[in-house]
N, C-alpha and C positions, 0 to 999 in steps of 0.2 A: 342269333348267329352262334354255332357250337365257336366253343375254345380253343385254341391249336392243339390243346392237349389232345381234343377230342375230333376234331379231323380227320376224314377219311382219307387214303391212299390219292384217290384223284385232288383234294384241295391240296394238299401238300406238295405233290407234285407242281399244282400250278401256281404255288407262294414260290415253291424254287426257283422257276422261271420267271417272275415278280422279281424276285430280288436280282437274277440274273439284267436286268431292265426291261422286260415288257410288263406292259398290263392286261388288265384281263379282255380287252376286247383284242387286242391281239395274241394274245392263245387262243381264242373263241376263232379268230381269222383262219390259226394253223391246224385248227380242228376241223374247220368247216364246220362250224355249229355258232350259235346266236351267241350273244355276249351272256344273255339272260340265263343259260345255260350253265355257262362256268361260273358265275355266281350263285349258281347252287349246289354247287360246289362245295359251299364254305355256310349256306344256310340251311341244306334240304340233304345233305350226304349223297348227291347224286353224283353221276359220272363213271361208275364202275366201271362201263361199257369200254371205257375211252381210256383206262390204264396205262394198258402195254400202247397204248400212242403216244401219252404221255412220259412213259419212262423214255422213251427212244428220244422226243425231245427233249426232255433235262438231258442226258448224255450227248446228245449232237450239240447243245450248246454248250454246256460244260468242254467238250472237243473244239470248239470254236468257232462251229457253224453261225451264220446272223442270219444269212440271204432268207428274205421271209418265205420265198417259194420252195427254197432249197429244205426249210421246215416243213411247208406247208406237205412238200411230198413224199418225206417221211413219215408224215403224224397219217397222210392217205394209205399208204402199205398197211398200215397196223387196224385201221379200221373197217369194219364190215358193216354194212347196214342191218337195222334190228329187223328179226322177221315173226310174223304171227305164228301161233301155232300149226296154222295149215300151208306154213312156209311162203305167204305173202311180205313183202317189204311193206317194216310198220308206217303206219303215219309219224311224222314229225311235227312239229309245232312251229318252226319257224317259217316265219310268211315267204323267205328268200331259199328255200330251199325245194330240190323234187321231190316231194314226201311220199307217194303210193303210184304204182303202173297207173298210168293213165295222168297221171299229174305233171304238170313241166312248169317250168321257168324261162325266162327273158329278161334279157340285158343287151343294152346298146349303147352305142357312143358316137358322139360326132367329132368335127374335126380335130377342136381342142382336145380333149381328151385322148385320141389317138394319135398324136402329136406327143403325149408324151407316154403311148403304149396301151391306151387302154385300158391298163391294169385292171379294174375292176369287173372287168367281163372274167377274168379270170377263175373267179369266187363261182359263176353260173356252169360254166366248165369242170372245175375240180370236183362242185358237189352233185352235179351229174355223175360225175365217172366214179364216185364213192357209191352212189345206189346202181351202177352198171349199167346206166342209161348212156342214151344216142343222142347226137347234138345236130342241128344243122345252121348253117351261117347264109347272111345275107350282106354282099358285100358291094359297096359305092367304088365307081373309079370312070375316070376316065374313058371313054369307048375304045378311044387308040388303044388304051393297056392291058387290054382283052387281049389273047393272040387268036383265042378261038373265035367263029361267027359266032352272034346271039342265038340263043335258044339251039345250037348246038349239041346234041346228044351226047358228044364230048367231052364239050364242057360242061355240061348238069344232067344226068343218065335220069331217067325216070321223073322229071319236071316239066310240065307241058306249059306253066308261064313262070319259067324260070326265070324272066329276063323283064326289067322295067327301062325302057328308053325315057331320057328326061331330058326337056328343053334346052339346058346347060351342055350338053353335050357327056352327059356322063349317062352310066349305068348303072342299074344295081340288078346284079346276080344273085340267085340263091341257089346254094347247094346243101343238101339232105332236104327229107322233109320226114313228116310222118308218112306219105305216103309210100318214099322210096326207101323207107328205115333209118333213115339216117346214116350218119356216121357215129362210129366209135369213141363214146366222148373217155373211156381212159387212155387211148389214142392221142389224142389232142391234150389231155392233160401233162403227157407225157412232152407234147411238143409245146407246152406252155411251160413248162418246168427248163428244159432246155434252150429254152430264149429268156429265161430272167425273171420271167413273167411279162413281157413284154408283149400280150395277144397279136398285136398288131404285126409283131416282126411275126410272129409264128406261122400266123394267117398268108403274110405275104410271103415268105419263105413257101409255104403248100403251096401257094399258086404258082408260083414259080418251076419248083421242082417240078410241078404236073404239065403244065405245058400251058396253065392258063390265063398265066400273065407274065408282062415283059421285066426283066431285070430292072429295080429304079423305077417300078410304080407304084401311085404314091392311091393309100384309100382315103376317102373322104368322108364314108358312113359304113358303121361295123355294126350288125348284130346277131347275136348269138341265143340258139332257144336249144332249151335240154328240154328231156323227158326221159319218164322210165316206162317202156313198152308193157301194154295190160298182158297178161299170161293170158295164154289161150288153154 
């Protein structure tokens, strides 16, 4: 392990915010990067990349920010994904992340956990919209809380089995796919930032404002798949 004497710009930064009280897997959260990562930080002198994300959180917190999303989405402004020399987005190393076009992620939760927001579908979201990938969701609910019919055009445009009817009397809908491009996952990161990080209120908030669910419906199964579209 180098000495602090000898410490690159990015460990220093994230001993700042150590002392401010997080630890290093929670800078690695407000990165969108592995824990494994910022700990090399302080072994391997890596992190250059992630600086100017870093100086903007010592400053927002130093300013009095804590809300972790409310970091999470400024440390996202300041970072760009790496790209190869023939302008491909690099591979990553970490297993939870979209690493290269054609590459995606998945995260779900069930009731408990969306009970109390989901939050960690969060992470599959923001680090989509960081490599400027397209997300699409598949959501549980009730049949009544649908306003639109199943399968629908209107409620899922270019999904021919958008819809799983289940014994229980519930649904599950999908909306984006690969096929129909998805959605806009800095979009959604944006509407995940502004509910708290709460995915759930976020998710239920969209259906609602859309038309495709009723005020006061409750989900029961959430999940969420990024991806970064192969360059043609």
């Amino acid at each position: 392990m180098t000495s602090p004497q000898e410490r690159n710009e990015a460990a220093r930064l994230t001993q700042q915010l150590v002392d401010a009280g997080y630890n290093r897997s929670q800078v690695a959260r407000m990165l969108g990067r592995n824990a494994s990562l910022v700990s090399q930080f302080f072994t391997r002198n890596k992190g250059a990349s992630l600086v100017p994300a870093l100086r903007q959180l010592v400053a927002a917190v130093q300013g009095g920010v804590r809300d972790m999303e409310e970091l999470r989405a400024i440390a996202a402004a300041q970072i760009r994904p790496r790209t190869t020399r023939d302008g491909r987005v690099a591979r990553t190393r970490a297993r939870d992340t979209v690493a290269t076009p054609g590459g995606s992620v998945t995260a779900q939760a069930g009731r408990q956990a969306i009970a109390s927001g989901a939050a960690h579908l969060a992470d599959a979201i923001h680090q989509t919209a960081q490599q400027g990938g397209r997300i699409a969701l598949t959501v549980r609910m009730r049949a009544r809380d649908f306003t639109l019919p199943a399968g629908s055009l209107d409620d899922s445009p270019g999904l021919r089995r958008g819809v799983v009817t289940r014994a229980d009397r519930t649904e599950e809908r999908s909306y984006g796919s690969k096929v129909s491009s998805g959605m806009d996952a800095a979009e959604w990161s944006a509407r995940v930032v502004a509910a708290r990080g709460d995915v759930t209120d976020a998710v239920l908030t969209w259906l609602v404002e859309t038309g495709r669910a009723r005020p006061g419906a409750e989900i029961g199964f959430l999940q969420v798949r990024g991806w970064v579209p192969r360059r043609r």
